[in-house]
N, C-alpha and C positions, 0 to 999 in steps of 0.2 A: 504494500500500500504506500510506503514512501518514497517508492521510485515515481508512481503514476504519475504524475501530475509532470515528471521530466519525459514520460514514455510517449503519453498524450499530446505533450506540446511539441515534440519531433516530429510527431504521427502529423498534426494538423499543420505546422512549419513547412515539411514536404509538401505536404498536399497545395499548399500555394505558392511554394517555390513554384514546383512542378508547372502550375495552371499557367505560371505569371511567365515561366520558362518558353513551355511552347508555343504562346503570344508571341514576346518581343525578339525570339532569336528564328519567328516565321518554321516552325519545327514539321509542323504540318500543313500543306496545301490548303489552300481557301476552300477550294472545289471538294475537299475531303473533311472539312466541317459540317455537322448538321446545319439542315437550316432554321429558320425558329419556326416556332409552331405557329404562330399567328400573325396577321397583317399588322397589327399592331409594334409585336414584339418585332419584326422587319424593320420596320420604318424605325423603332428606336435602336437597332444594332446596327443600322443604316448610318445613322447619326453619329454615333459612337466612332467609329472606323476611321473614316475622311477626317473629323477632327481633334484628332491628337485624344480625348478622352481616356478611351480604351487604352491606349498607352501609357497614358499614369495610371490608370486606376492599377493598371498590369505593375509598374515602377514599383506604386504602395503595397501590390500584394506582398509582391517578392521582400520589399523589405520588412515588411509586417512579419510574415515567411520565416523570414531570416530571425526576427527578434523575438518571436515567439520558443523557435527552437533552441534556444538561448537563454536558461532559468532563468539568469540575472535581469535581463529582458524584457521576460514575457509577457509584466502587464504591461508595460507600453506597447508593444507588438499587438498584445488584444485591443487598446485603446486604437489603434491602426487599424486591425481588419474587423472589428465589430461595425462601422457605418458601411464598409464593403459586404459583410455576411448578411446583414439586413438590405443592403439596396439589390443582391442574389436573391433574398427571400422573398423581398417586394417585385420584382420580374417574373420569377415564376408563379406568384399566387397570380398579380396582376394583369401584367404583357402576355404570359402565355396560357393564362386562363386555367394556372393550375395541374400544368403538364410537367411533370418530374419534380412538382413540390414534394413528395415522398420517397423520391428517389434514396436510393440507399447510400451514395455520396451525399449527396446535401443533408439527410439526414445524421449520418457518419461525420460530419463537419459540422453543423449546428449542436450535436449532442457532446461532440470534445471542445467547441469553445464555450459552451457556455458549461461544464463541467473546470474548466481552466478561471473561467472567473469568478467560480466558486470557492475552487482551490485556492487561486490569491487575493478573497475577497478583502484579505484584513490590508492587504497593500492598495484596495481602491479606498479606502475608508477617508483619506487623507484628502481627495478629492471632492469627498461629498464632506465635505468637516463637521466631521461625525467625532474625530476620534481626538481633536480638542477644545477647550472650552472657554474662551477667554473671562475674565471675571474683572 
């Protein structure tokens, strides 16, 4: 049980290395991408592409990625890819109307990051100043 939370944050580290990987270093063909599921989710993956977006947002994974897999790290890294794991979660509920919101990756991803911000919840505390009290 005292390793987890270093096994977890590798596991989920990789996972968007990887994604942010075969983005920016073009690893796989355009034409060998799925395409989205709905006119909607088109027109904003559309958008995304031509302007530079998709490329940071791919920048922030990687380094999110990076600093998550990195104990010392990893709540900054979660405070990095948490607005990215929610704007994932709002495309498929929303844009694709639902199609691979239960998928076993995204589910396998939403269930180790937010098991990691549980794990370091006493290190967000500082954030919400919770954990002193001026007098």
């Amino acid at each position: 049980m005292k390793h987890l939370p270093t096994v977890a944050g590798v596991a989920l580290g990789l996972l968007f290395i990887m994604s942010a990987v075969v983005v920016l270093f073009h690893l796989m063909p355009p034409d060998k991408m799925p395409p989205p599921p709905t006119a909607e989710a088109r027109m904003f993956m559309g958008a995304l592409g031509p302007t530079g977006y998709l490329t940071m947002v791919k920048i922030f994974e990687l380094l999110g990625g990076i600093l998550v897999a990195v104990p010392r790290t990893r709540n900054f890294g979660l405070l990095i890819l948490g607005p990215i794991l929610v704007n994932i979660l709002a495309y498929h509920a929303f844009l694709a109307k639902g199609k691979d919101l239960f998928s076993p990756m995204l589910i396998i991803i939403t269930v180790l990051a937010l098991y990691l911000v549980w794990a370091g919840r006493k290190g967000f505390l500082g954030l919400l100043n919770c954990g002193s009290r001026e007098k």
